[in-house]
N, C-alpha and C positions, 0 to 999 in steps of 0.2 A: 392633808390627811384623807386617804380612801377608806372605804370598807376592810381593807385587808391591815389598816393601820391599828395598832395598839389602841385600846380606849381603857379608859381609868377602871381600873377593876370595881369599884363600890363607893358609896356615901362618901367616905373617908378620904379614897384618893382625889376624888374628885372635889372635895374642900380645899382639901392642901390647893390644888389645881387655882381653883377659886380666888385663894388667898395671896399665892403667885399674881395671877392676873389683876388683882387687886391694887395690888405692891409693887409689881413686877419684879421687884430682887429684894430675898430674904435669905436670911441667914436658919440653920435650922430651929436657932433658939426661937428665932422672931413666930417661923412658921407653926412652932408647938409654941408658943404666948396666944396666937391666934385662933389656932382649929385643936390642939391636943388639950390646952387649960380648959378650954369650956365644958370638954369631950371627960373628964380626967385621966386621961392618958397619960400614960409615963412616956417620958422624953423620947427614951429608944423607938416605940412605937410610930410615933413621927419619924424620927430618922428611916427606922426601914423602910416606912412609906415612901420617901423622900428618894431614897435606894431604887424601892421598884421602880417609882416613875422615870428614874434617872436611866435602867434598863430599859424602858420600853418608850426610850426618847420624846417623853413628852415635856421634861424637865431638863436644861442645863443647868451644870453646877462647874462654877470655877476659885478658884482657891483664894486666897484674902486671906494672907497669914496663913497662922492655923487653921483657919475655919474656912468651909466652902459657903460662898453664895449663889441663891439657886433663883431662876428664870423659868417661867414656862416658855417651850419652844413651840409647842404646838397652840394657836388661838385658838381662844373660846367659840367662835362662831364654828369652828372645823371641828371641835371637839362634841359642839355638844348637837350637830348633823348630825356626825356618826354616832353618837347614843342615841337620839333620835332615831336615827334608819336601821338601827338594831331593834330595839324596844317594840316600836311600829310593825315591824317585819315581822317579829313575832307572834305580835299581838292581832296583827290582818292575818296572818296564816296564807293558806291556798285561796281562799275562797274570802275576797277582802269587802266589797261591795257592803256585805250586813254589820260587817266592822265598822266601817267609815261611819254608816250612818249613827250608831250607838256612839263612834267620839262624835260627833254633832250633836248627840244630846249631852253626854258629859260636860263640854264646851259653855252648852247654853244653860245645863245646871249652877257650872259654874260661874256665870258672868252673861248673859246673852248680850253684851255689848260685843263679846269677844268675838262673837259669829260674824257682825260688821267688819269686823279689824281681818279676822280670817277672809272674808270675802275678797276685800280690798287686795289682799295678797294674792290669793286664785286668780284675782284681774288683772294684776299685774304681772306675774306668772305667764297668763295666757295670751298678754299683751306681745311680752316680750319674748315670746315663741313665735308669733306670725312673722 
């Protein structure tokens, strides 16, 4: 999955997604037992999500009787890069330098353990660049 690939429209598609990679093969009932019950969605709601993602190839669905069973085809680590490198992108804008530093405080509001764990990753990042 690049930047120019399809990424889950919202919240929503991106549980289904979830619940997929969880499962890895469900049926649509299973997938609304899972993400539309708790949500209270009605059934079809799920299905059409199920629909979108099936257009915009993040989801295979192949037939089982009556009923189709559905897969995500695209992995979680590729899927959630590219809403990462979206989200991010936006969020740095032109001018990303005073961005950065404010998610470094976010980070460390949220957890300052996580700044280690970040680091460790820069290092090795930068490791395996030379």
């Amino acid at each position: 999955m690049d930047e120019e690939s399809p990424l889950p429209g919202g919240a929503l598609e991106y549980a289904v997604l979830v619940a997929l990679w969880n499962e890895r093969r469900l049926t649509a009932r299973q997938v609304h037992d899972r993400v539309g019950v708790p949500l209270n969605l009605v059934y079809t709601t799920t299905t059409k999500v199920l629909d979108r993602l099936h257009a915009k190839e993040l989801v295979e669905r192949r037939r089982s009787g009556k009923i189709f069973v559905y897969r995500a085809s695209a992995t979680r680590p590729n899927v959630d890069r590219a809403r990462m490198s979206r989200t991010l992108g936006g969020w740095l804008g032109e001018e990303p330098r005073p961005a950065l530093a404010s998610l470094v405080d976010a980070i460390e509001s949220i957890d300052p353990s996580l700044l280690d764990d970040l680091a460790q990753v820069i290092e090795a990042r930068l490791r395996s660049r030379r």
